[in-house]
N, C-alpha and C positions, 0 to 999 in steps of 0.2 A: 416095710411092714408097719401097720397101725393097729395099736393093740387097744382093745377098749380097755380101761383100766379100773377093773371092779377092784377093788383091794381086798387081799394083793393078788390080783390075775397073773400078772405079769414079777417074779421073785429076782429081784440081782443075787444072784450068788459070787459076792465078794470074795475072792479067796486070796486076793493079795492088799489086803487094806493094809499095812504097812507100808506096799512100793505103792500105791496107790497115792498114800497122803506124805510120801517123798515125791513123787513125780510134781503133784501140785506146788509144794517147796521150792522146787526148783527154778533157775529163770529162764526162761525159754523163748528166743528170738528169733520165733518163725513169723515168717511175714504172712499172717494171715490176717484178712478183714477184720475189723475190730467187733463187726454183728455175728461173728461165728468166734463163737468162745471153746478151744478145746483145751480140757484139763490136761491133756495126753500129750506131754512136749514130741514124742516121736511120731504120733500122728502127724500134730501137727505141723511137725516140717516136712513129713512127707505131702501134706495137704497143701502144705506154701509152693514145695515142688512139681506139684498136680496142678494147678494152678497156673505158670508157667507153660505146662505140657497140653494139659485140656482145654479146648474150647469150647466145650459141654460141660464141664465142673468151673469156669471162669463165670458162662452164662447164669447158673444155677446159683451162683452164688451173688451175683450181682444182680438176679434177680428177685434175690433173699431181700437183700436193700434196699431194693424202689418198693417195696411191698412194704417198710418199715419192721420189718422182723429182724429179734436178736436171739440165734441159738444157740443153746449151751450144750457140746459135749461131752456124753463121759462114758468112759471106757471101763471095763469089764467082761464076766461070764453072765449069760446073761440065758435065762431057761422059760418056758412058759409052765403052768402047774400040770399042763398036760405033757411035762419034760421034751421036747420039740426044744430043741435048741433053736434060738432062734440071731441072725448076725445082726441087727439093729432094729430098734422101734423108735418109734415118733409117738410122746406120750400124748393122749387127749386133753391132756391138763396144760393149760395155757395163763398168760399172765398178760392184762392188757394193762397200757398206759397211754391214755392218748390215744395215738396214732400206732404206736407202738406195740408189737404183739410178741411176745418173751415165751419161747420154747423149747424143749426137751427133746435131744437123742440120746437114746444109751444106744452104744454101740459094742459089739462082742470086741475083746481087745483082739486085733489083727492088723497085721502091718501087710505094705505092698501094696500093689496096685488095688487089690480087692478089697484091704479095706476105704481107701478112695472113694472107690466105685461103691462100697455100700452107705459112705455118708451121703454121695451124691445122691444116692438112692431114695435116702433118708430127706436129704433136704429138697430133692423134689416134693415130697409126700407136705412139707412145709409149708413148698409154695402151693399148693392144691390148697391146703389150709387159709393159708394171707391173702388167696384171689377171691377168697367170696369173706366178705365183710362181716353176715351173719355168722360164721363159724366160727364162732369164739367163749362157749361153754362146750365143757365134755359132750351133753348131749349132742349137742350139735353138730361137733365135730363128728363123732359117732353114726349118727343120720347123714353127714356128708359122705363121709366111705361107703356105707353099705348104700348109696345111691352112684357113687361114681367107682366104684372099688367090687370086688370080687373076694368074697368070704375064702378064706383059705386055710381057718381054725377055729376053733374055737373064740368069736371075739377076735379073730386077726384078719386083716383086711388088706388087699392088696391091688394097685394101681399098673394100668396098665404102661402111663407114661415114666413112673416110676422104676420101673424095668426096663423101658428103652434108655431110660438115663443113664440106667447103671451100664447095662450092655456098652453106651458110645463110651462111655468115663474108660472103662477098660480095653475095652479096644482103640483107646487114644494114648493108653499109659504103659501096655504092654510093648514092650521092644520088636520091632520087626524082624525076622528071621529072614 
């Protein structure tokens, strides 16, 4: 999901900022890419383990890196103003360097395969982002969803390859029966 970000469109409803700024504290030796930063050590070794298991969250991620993007995750409850819970965004608000394009998921805190499957989600929505070169002010970014994306809220926007991403991510992580 891509939330235009009028301030504040989109509110973090922190409710555990104590374990929040212990998890950060913490050292955490999951083998993830050094261009996906997640603040969330149990994410992120579940992500190190997805990783391993997905060949649709390995691509997605690898192809966060040819594009020169660095994303940062963070975890929490995470609501729109029109309270629509929502399981991650991809902020509009982007930071360039160079070559280099610095971005934002918040992610609802959720472990498992699902929540895998919703960063994958998320960082499809990235690479949508990092493939077109002009998309790198909010407006912009903005003008890019609502021309390749489908309005789904108020201000929220959604991708259709973004969905099949999520969909293989899970169906790759899910245990066969």
């Amino acid at each position: 999901m891509v939330a235009r970000m009028r301030w504040p469109t989109i509110i973090c409803v922190c409710l555990e900022l104590l374990g929040m700024a212990a998890v950060r504290l913490e050292a955490c030796d999951a083998a993830v890419p050094h261009h996906i930063r997640i603040e969330d050590c149990p994410l992120a070794t579940l992500v190190a383990k997805g990783l391993e298991q997905s060949p649709t969250l390995r691509r997605v991620v690898d192809r966060v890196a040819e594009l020169h993007g660095i994303v940062y995750v963070v975890t929490g409850v995470y609501a729109s103003l029109r309270r629509t819970e929502l399981r991650g965004t991809l902020s509009p608000r982007v930071a360039v360097a160079g070559e280099t394009c610095v971005m934002r998921i918040s992610l609802k805190r959720q472990y498992g395969p699902e929540g895998v499957a919703t960063l994958a989600h998320e960082l499809r929505h990235a690479i949508e982002v990092l493939e077109v070169p002009d998309a790198r002010t909010e407006r912009t970014i903005v003008r890019l969803f609502e021309r390749i994306g489908s309005a789904v809220g108020d201000e929220l926007y959604e991708t259709q390859a973004a969905l099949t991403t999520e969909a293989a991510v899970l169906r790759e992580l899910r245990p066969t029966r």
